[in-house]
C-alpha positions as CSV (number, residue, x, y, z in Angstrom):
1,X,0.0,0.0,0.0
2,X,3.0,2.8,1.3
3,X,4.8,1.4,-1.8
4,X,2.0,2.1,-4.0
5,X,1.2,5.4,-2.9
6,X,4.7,6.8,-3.1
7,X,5.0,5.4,-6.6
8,X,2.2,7.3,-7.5
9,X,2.8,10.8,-5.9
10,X,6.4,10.1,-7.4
11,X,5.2,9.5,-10.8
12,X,3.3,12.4,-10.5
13,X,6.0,14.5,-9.6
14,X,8.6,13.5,-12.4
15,X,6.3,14.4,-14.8
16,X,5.5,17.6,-13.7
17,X,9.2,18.4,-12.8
18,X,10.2,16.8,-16.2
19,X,7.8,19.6,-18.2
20,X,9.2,22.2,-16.3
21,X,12.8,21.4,-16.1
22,X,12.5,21.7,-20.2
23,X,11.0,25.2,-20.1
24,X,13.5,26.3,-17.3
25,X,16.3,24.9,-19.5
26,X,15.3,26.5,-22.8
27,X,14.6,29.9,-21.0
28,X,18.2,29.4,-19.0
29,X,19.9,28.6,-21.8
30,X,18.6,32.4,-23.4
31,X,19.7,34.2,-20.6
32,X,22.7,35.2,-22.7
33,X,20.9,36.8,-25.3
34,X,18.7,38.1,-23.4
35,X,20.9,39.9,-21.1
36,X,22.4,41.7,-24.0
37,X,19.3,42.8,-25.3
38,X,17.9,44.7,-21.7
39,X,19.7,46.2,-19.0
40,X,19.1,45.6,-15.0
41,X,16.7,48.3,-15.2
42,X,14.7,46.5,-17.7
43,X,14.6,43.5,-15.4
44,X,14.0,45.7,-12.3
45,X,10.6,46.6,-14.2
46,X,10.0,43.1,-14.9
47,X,10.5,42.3,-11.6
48,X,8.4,44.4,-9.4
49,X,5.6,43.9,-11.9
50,X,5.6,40.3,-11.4
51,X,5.6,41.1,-7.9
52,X,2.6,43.4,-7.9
53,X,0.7,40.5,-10.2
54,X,1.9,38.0,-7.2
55,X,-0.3,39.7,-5.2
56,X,-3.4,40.3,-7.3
57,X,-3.7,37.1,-8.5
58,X,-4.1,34.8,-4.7
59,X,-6.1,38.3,-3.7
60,X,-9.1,38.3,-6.0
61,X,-8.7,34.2,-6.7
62,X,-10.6,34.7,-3.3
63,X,-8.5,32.3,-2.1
64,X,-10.5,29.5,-4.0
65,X,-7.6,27.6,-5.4
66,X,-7.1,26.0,-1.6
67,X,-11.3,26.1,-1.2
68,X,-12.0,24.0,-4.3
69,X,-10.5,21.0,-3.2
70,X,-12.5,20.4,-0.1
71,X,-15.8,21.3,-2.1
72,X,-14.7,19.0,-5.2
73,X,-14.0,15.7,-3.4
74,X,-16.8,16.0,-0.9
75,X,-19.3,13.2,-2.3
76,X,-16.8,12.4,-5.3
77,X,-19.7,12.3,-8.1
78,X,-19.4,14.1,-11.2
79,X,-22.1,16.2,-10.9
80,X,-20.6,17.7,-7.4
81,X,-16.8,18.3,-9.4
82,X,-19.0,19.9,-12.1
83,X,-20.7,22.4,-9.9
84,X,-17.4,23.4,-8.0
85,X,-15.6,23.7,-11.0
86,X,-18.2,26.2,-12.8
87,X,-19.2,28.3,-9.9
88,X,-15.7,28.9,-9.2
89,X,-15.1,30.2,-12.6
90,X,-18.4,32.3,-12.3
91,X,-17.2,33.9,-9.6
92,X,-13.5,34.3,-10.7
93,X,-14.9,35.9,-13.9
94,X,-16.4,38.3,-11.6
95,X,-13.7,39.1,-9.6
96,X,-11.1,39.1,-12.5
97,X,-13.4,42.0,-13.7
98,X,-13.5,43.7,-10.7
99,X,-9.6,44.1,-10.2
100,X,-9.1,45.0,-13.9
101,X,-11.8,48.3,-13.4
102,X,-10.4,49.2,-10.7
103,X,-6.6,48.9,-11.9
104,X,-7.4,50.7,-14.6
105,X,-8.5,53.6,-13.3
106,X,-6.1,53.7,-10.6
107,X,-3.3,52.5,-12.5
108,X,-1.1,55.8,-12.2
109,X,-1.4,56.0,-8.6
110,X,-0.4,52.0,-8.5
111,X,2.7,53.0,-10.7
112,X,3.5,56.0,-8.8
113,X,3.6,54.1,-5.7
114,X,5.5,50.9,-6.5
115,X,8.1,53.0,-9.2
116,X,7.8,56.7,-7.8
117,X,6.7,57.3,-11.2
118,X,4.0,56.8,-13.4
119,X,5.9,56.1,-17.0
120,X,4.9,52.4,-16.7
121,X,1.1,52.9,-16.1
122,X,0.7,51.3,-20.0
123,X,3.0,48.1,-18.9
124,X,1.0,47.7,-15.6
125,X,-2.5,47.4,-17.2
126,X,-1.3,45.1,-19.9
127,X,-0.3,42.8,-16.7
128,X,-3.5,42.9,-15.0
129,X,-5.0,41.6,-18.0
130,X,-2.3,38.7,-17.7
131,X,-2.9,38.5,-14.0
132,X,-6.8,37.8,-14.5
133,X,-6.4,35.0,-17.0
134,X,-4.0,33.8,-14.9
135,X,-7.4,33.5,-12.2
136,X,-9.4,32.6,-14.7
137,X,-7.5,29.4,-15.8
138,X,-7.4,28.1,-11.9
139,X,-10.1,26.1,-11.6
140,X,-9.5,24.4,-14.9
141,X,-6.0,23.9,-14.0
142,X,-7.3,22.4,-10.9
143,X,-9.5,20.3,-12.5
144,X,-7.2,18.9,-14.6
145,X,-4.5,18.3,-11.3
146,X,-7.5,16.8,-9.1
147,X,-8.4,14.0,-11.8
148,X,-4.4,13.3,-12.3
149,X,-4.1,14.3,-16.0
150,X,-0.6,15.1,-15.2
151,X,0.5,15.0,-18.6
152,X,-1.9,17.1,-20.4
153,X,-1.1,19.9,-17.5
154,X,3.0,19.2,-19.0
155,X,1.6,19.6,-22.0
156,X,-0.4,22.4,-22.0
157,X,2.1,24.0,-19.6
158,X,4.9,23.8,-21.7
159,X,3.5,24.6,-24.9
160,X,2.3,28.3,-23.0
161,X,5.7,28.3,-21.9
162,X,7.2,27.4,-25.3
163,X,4.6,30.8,-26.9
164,X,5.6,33.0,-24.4
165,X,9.4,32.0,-25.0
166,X,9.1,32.7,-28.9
167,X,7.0,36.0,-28.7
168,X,9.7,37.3,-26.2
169,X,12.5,36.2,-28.4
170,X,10.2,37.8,-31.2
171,X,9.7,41.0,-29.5
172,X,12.8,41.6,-27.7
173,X,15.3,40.7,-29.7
174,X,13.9,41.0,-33.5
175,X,11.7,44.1,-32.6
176,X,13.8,45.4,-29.6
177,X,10.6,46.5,-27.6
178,X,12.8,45.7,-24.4
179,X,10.5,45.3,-21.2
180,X,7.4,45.7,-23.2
181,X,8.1,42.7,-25.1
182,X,8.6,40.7,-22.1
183,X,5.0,41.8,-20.6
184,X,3.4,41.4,-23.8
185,X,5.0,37.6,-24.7
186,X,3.8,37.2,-21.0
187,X,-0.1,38.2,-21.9
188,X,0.6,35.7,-25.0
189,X,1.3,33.0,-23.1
190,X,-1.8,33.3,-21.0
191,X,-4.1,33.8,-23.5
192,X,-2.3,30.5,-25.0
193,X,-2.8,28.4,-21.8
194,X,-6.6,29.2,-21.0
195,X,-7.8,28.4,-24.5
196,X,-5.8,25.2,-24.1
197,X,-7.3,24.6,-20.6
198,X,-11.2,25.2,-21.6
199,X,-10.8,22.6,-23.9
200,X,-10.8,19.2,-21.1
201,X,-12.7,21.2,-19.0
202,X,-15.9,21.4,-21.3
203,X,-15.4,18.1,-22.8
204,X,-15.3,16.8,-18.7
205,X,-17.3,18.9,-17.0
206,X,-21.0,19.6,-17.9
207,X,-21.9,23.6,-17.0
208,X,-23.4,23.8,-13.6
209,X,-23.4,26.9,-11.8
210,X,-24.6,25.9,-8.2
211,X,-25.7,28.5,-6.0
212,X,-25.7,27.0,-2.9
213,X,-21.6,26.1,-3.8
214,X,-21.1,29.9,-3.6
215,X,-21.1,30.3,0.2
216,X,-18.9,27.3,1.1
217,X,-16.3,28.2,-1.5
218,X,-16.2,31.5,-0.2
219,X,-16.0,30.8,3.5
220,X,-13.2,28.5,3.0
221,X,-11.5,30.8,0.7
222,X,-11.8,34.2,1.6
223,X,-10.2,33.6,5.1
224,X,-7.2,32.0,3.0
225,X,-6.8,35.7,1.3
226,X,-4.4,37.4,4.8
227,X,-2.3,34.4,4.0
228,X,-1.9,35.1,0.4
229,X,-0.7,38.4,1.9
230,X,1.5,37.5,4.4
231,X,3.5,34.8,2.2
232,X,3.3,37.9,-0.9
233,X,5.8,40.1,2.0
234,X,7.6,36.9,2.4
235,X,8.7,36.3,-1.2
236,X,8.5,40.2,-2.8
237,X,8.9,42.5,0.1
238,X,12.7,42.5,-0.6
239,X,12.0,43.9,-4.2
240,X,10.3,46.9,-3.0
241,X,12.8,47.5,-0.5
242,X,15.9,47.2,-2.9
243,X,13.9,49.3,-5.5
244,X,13.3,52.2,-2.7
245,X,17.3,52.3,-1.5
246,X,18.9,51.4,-4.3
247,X,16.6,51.7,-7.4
248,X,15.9,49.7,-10.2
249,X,18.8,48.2,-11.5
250,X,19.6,46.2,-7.9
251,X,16.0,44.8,-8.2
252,X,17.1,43.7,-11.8
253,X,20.2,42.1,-10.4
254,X,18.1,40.7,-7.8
255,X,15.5,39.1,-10.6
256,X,17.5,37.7,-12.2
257,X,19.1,35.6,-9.5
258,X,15.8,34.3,-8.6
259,X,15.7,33.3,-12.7
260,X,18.2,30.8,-12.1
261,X,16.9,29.7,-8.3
262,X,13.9,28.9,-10.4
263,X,15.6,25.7,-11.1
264,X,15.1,24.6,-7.4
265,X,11.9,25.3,-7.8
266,X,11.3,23.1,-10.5
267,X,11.5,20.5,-8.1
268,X,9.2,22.5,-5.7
269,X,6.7,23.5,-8.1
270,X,6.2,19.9,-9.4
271,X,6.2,18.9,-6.0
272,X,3.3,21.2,-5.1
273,X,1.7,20.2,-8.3
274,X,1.5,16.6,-7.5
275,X,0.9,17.1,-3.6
276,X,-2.0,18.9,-3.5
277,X,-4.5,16.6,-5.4
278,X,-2.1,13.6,-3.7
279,X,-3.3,14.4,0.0
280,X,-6.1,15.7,-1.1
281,X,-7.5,12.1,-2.0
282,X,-6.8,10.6,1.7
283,X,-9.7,13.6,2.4
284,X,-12.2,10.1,3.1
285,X,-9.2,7.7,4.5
286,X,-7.4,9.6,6.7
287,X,-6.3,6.4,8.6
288,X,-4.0,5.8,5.8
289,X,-2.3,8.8,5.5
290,X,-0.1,8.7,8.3
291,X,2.6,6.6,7.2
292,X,2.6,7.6,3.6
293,X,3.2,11.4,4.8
294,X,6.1,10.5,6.8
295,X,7.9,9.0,4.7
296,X,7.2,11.9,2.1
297,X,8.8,14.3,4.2
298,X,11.7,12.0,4.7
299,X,12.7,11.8,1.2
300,X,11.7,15.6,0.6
301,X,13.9,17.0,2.8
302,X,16.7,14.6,1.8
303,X,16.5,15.3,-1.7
304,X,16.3,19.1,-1.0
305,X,19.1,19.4,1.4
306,X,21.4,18.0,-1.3
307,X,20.2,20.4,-3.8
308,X,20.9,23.2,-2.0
309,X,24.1,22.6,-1.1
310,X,24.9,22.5,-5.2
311,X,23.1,25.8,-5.6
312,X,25.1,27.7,-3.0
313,X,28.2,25.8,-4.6
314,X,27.5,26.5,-8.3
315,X,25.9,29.8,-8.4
316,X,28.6,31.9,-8.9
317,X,30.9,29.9,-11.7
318,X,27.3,29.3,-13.7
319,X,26.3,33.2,-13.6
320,X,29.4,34.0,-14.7
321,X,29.3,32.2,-17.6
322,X,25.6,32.4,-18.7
323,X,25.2,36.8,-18.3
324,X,26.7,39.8,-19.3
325,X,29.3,40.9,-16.7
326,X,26.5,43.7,-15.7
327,X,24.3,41.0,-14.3
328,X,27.9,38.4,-12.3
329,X,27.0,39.9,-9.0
330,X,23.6,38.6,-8.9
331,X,25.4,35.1,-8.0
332,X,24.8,36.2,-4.4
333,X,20.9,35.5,-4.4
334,X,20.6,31.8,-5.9
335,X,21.7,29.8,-2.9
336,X,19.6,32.0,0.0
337,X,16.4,32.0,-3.2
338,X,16.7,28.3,-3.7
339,X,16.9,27.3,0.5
340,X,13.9,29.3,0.7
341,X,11.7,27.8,-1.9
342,X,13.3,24.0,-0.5
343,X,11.9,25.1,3.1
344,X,8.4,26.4,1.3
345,X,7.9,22.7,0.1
346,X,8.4,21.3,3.4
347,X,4.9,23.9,4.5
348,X,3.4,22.1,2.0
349,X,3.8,18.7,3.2
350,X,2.7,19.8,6.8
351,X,-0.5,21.4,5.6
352,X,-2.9,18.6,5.1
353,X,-4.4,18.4,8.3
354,X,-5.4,21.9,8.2
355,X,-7.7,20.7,5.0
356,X,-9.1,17.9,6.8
357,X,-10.2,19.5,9.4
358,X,-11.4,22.3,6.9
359,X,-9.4,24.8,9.1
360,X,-7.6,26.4,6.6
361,X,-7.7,29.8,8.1
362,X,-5.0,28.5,10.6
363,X,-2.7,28.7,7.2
364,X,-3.3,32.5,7.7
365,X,-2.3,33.2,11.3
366,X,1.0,30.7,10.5
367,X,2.3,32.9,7.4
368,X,1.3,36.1,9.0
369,X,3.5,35.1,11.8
370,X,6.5,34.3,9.9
């Protein structure tokens, strides 16, 4: 049975590392080129707009990403995953709108406050439309996860991967639109992966919008939505910071070390990917799940360590190599970056009991502590 399980959340978790390791390595391997082609200040835009959209996107998801999977296993009959899968998009759709009105018309001030200048008002609303089909494409994305169709999510993942990767190399490098190119490739992408989502999701899934779904998604969501804040200061507060003392091109230098932590995440994020609908299927056998945890966080935190030691060992020699000189003293953020994503996983795996018990709110009070 342990054996069985563990084969099965492994499984899981090659493919989804596999399908990112081959998007990481393309977009690592064009690091060169693309450092020639933008500067740290380019990167220092790019950066603290993907950390303004880090905190849009969990904020109006209404935290529904962690609430879905309580409300889509409860009964297990397909007319129950229908209804949670539809009247989250309904209310995403909603919300999506919501943000982009008032992002709009407030995009100046948003600019003015995160750059102390409003010059890249045009690049910010072009990246809340990328943030909200980034929410709209969650609950088909979790759909896809919770039925273990792990490699159409590869695939669909890596071909928006592969679109975004060729309409920045398109933009940036044949058009020379600089950081523009990079936001709009991004919005590209997006647009790429929904369409590609939809797709299962209707052939899967009949429409049902439920009303009486509505409350219970929200209660166990919106509480989640402090958390989403708390772990946004975590991971992006240091942008901001470096961006107000030392300006733009330290946050650049700063991105881009976290562009080559990414690889540790790689083995986070397809942890993550295959955890989540993993525990979430011991939701009616909780007996079971003892052992099979355990001895998930054993070989988690064993593979990890390892890992991390190579990125504090390597990260220097391989920046060198791989960017301009401009960008060599970035070296200095991929060992601390990849420890803290490693340590992120290890959350992960002690989090199910919270969703058992449908306490999830406790996930709040435990990131806004740290």
């Amino acid at each position: 049975m342990l054996a069985k399980e563990m084969t099965r959340l492994g499984r899981n978790v090659l493919i989804y590392g596999g399908g990112d390791a081959l998007v990481r390595f393309i977009s690592f391997l064009l690091l060169p080129l693309f450092t020639r082609y933008l500067t740290p200040d380019d990167y220092g835009v790019r950066g603290l707009l993907l950390a303004l959209a880090a905190v849009l996107s969990p904020v109006f998801s209404l935290g529904l990403s962690a609430a879905v999977g309580p409300c889509y296993f409860e009964g297990n009959n397909l007319q129950r995953k229908a209804a949670t899968v539809w009247t989250a998009c309904g209310l995403l759709v909603a919300s999506a709108v919501v943000m982009l009105i008032v992002g709009t018309l407030y995009s100046s001030a948003i600019c003015r406050l995160a750059f102390q200048s409003d010059k890249y008002a045009g690049l910010l609303r072009l990246t809340l439309w990328t943030t909200a089909l980034t929410i709209l494409s969650e609950p088909f994305n979790l759909y896809l996860r919770f039925e273990e169709k792990a490699r159409l999510v590869v695939v669909i993942s890596v071909t928006s991967a592969l679109v975004t990767i060729g309409a920045s190399f398109l933009l940036v490098v044949v058009f020379r639109r600089g950081v523009l190119g990079l936001v709009l490739a991004a919005l590209v992408g997006r647009v790429a992966m929904l369409a590609m989502q939809v797709g299962p999701a209707l052939a899967g899934l009949p429409i049902r919008w439920t009303r009486s779904l509505v409350r219970p998604l929200l209660i166990l969501g919106i509480p989640l939505i402090p958390s989403f804040v708390w772990l946004y200061i975590i991971q992006q507060a240091g942008k901001y910071m470096l961006q107000w003392r030392w300006g733009l091109d330290a946050v650049g230098l700063y991105q881009i070390g976290l562009s080559v932590s990414a690889f540790a995440g790689l083995a986070v994020v397809a942890f993550q990917s295959a955890w989540y609908p993993f525990f979430m299927s011991f939701m009616d056998r909780p007996a079971e799940a003892g052992p099979v945890f355990s001895r998930t966080l054993t070989f988690y935190v064993f593979a990890t360590c390892l890992m991390t030691v190579c990125f504090f060992a390597f990260a220097k020699p391989v920046m060198t190599v791989m960017t301009q000189p401009a960008f060599h003293p970035a070296y200095r953020v991929v060992g601390f970056s990849a420890a803290g994503l490693f340590l992120q996983g290890i959350f992960w795996v002690l989090m199910p009991p919270m969703y058992f018990a449908r306490e999830v709110q406790a996930q709040a009070l435990i990131q806004g502590i740290a």
